[in-house]
C-alpha positions, -999 to +999 in steps of 0.1 A: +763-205+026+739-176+016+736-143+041+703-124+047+707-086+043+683-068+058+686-027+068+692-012+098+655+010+097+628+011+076+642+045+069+676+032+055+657+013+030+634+041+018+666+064+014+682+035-010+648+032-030+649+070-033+683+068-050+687+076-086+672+040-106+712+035-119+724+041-084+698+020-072+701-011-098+739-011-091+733-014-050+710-042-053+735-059-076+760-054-049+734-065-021+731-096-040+770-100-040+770-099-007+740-126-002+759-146-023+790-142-005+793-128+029+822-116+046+849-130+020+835-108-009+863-079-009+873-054-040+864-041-063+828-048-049+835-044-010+859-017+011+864-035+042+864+002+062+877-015+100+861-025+135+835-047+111+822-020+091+824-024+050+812+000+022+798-004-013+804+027-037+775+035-064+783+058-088+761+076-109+764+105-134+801+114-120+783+111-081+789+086-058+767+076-032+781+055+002+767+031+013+775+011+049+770-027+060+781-045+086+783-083+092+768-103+121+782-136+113+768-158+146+735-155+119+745-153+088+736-118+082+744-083+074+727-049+079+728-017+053+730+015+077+732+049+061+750+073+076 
C-alpha cells in the first residue's frame, strides 16, 4: 500500500527545499522510503522517537539536520513537521 507524505505547513516544506542540495537529495530519498513503506520502515532509515513521532537524520559535510514525521494511518499518510 503506498502512503502520501505531505508537510505540516507550507513553511516546513520551504525550510527542507532551503536545505543544503546533499541534505536535501538524501531527505527526498528518505521521503520516498517512507511512501513506499509506511509505518514498518524502521533503521537505519527511520528512528521510531515514541507517542507516534519518527525521525529521519540527513547528514551533510559532518552536519546533521533532523527531521520529524508522524503517521496518520486511518489515511494512509504521514506529515514532515520541523521543529
Amino acid at each position: 500500500m503506498e502512503w502520501t507524505v505531505t508537510f505540516y505547513s507550507e513553511n516546513v516544506r520551504d525550510e527542507i527545499f532551503k536545505l543544503p542540495p546533499k541534505v536535501q537529495a538524501k531527505l527526498i530519498r528518505e521521503m520516498e522510503m517512507v511512501k513506499d513503506y509506511g509505518p514498518t520502515l524502521g533503521l537505519p532509515h527511520v528512528r521510531m522517537m515514541g507517542d507516534g513521532l519518527n525521525e529521519i537524520r540527513a547528514k551533510a559535510r559532518m552536519v546533521a539536520h533532523d527531521h520529524f514525521f508522524a503517521y496518520r494511518k486511518a489515511r494512509n499518510s504521514s506529515f514532515f513537521i520541523r521543529l
